[in-house]
N, C-alpha and C positions, 0 to 999 in steps of 0.2 A: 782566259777564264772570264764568262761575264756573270756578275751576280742579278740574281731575279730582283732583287730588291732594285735596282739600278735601269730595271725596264719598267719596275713599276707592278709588279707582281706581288702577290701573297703567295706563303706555304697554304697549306692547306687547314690547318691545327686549330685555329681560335674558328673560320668555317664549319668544321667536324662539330666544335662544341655550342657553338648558338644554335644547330640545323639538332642536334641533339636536345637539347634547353628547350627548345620551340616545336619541336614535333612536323620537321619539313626536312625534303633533301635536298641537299644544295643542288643544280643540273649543273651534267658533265655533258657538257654538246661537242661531239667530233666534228672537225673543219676540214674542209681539202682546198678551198678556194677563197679570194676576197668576197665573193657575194655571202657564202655561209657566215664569212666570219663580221661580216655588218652586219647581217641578222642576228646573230647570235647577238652581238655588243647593244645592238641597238633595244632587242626584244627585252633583254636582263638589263640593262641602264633604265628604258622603261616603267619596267615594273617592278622596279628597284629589287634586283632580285640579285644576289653573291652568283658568280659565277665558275665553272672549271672550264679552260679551251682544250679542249683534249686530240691530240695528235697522235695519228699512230704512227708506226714504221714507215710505211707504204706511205701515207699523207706527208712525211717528214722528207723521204727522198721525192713525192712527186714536186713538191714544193723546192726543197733546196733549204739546209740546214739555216744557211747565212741568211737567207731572204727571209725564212721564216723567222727569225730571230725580228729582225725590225718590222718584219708583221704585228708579232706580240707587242711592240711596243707601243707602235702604231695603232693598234686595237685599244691600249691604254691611254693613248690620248685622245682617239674618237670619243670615247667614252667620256673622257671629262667635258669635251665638247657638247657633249649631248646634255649631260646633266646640267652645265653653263647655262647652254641656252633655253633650255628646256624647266630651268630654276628645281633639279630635283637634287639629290645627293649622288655623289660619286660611291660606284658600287666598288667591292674588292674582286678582283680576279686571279685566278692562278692557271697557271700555263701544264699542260700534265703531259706525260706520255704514257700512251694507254697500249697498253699490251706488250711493254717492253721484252724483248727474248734473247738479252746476253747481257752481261756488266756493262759490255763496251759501249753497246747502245746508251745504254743508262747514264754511265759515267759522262758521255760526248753530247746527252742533254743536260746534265747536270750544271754541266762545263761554258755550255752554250744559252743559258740562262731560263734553264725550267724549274720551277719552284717546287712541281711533283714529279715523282715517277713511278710506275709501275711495273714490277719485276713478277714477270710471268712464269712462275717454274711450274706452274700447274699441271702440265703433262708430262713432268719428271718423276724417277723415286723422290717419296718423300726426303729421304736424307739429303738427297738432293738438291730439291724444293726448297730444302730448310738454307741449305750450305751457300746457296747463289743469292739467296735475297739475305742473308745476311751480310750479303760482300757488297752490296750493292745499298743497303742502309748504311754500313760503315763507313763508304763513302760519301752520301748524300748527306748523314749528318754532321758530317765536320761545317758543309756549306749551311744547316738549317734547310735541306730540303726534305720536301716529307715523301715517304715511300710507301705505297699500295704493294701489299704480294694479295698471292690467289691459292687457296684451298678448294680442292672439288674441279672439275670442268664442265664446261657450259660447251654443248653440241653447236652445230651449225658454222658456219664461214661467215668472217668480215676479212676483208684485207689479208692478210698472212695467217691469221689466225682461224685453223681448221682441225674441227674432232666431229668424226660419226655418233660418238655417242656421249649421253651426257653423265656424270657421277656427283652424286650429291656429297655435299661435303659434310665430311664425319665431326658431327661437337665433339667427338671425345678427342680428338688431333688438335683444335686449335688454342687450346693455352696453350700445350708443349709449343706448336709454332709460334704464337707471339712471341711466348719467353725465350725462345731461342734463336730468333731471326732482332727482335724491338721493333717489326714494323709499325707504322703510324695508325694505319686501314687495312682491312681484310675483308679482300672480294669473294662471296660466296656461292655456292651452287645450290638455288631451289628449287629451279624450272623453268629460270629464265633461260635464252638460246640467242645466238648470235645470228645476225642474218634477217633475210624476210620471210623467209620458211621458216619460223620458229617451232609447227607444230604438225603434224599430219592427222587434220580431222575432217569431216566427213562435211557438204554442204549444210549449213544448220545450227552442227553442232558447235559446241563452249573450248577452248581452248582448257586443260589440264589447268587446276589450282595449282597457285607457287605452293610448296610446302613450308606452311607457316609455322607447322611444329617442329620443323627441325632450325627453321629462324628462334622462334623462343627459346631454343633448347643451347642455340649459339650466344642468345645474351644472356640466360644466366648464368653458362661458364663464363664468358666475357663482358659482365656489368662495365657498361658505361662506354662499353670500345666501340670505334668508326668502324660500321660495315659498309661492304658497297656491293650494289647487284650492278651486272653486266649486261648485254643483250636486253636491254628494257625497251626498245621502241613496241608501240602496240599497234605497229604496221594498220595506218589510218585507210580504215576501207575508202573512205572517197577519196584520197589520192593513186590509190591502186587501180579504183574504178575508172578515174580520169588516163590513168597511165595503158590501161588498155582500151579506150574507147579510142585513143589517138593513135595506135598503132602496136603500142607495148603486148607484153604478153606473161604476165605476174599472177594467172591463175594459182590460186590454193595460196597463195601470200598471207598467212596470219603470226601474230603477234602476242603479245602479254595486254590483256585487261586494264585499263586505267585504271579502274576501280580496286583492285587487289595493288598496283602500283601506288596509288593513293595511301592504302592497308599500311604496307611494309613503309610508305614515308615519316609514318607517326611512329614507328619503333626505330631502333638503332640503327638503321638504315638512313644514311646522312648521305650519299652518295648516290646517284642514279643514273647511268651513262645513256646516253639517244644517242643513236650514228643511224640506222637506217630509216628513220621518218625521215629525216633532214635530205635521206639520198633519192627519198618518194616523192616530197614535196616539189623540192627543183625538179628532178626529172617530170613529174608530171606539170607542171607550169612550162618547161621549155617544149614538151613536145604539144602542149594545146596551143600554144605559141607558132610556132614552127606548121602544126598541121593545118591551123585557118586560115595562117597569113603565109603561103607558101612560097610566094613572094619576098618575105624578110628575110635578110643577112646580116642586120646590124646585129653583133651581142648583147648588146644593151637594153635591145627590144625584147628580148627574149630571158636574159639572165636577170633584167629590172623585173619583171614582172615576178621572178623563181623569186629575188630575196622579198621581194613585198609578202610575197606568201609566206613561207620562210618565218617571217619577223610574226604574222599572224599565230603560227605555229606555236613556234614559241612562248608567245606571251602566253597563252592561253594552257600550255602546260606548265610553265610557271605559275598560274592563277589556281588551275582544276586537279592539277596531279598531283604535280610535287608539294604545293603550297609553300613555296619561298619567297612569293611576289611579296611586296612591301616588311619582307625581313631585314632589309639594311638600317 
């Protein structure tokens, strides 16, 4: 058993409430490798901004449980190094697992020093739904760690997690599931979609509005509670454009609006997950890498240039989207 506190971690819980207080959402940026995760540390120590490292299944085993463990910790002491030198303040981070699909999982990052986790019963009967994440708060609260469940399903493919279609989530369900699970946060469904096909429209046209009246309609049954949207990257047309000038092939690749993400960061909405910008960025910086210099084999030449971008990224959603920059 290793405690998060002992790697240097935060729960999520006093985050939830200043990103609430302040009218910004803290970023949840998915990792799969060391280059993401110095972008990530470096862009959020920068711009002094609270951070979530979020891992999923698939990211946890391509990594390796144990290594990833002294990643996290390691990510926590880059940080302080940055801030050191850099004379800024040390930011808080928490370690998540995003899209968790059993107790065990749950339990074995619990165990392994993640401060959050997220228990996915979202494509179960509700009673169901209700019955796994509460097995899975009873355990993470004995340690003080804080637990995400999920009302509604969000369409599209990341990693493991795949639904053809998407279901908005019903305000009249979510007190009974708060009050009956005690989760911390509550992921919901308003049009957000996982994936880089978020949407199928037509050359030209606007991606569908999030539905924001069923958002309003979640916080006045739920005054004052953590919500979180999933699937939020707003697949950056010029990394897609780069991604197929060099060979790729991500036609029709659209996304969520910054500007509506922006919307939803001033309301209850304290949580905001990116996994697939982060996976357009690198990929389109290695392959204009790789396609001019075809010659190159070092990693470093190619994966240095992804996190330089990467970090660009970031901050700059930090700054424009989320508005978390200079909240520490």
């Amino acid at each position: 058993m290793v405690s998060y506190s002992e790697l240097g971690f935060v729960n999520t819980k006093k985050m939830f409430k200043d990103a609430m207080d302040k009218g910004y959402a803290v970023p949840a940026y998915n990792f799969n490798n060391m280059e993401q995760l110095q972008a990530i540390v470096t862009a959020c120590t920068r711009t002094q901004s609270p951070v979530i490292l979020q891992v999923s299944k698939g990211a946890r085993n391509y990594a390796n449980q144990t290594l990833l463990r002294w990643m996290g910790q390691g990510a926590v002491e880059f940080m302080k190094e940055i801030a050191s030198n850099e004379n800024l303040k040390e930011i808080p981070i928490a370690m998540h697992l995003d899209h968790g699909d059993s107790f065990e999982l749950c339990k074995s990052c619990v165990d392994m020093g993640f401060s959050s986790v997220m228990i996915d019963g979202s494509h179960l009967p509700y009673d169901e739904n209700v019955s796994i994440t509460k097995q899975v708060v009873d355990y993470a609260h004995k340690f003080d760690v804080s637990v995400e469940g999920e009302l509604g399903v969000l369409a599209g493919i990341e990693d493991d997690v795949k639904a053809e279609k998407s279901t908005y989530t019903d305000p009249n369900a979510v007190e009974d599931f708060v009050s009956k699970t005690g989760v911390d946060s509550l992921a919901i469904a308003i049009g957000t979609s996982h994936g880089a096909y978020k949407f199928k429209v037509k050359e030209g046209e606007m991606p569908p509005p999030l539905r924001f009246d069923i958002l309003k309609e979640i916080e006045k049954r739920l005054p004052g509670f953590p919500i979180v949207l999933h699937g939020s990257s707003s697949v950056l047309q010029e990394y897609v454009q780069l991604i197929n000038k060099y060979g790729g092939n991500l036609e029709g690749a659209v996304g969520v609006p910054e500007d509506q993400l922006r919307r939803a960061a001033k309301s209850a909405v304290c949580k905001i997950n990116i996994d697939s910008d982060g996976r357009l960025v690198m990929t389109a910086k290695v392959r204009e890498v790789l396609w001019t210099k075809p010659k190159e084999f070092d990693p470093r030449k190619y994966l240095g240039p992804a996190r330089d971008e990467l970090i660009k990224m970031y901050e700059r959603k930090n700054r424009e989207v989320l508005g978390s920059a200079f909240k520490v």
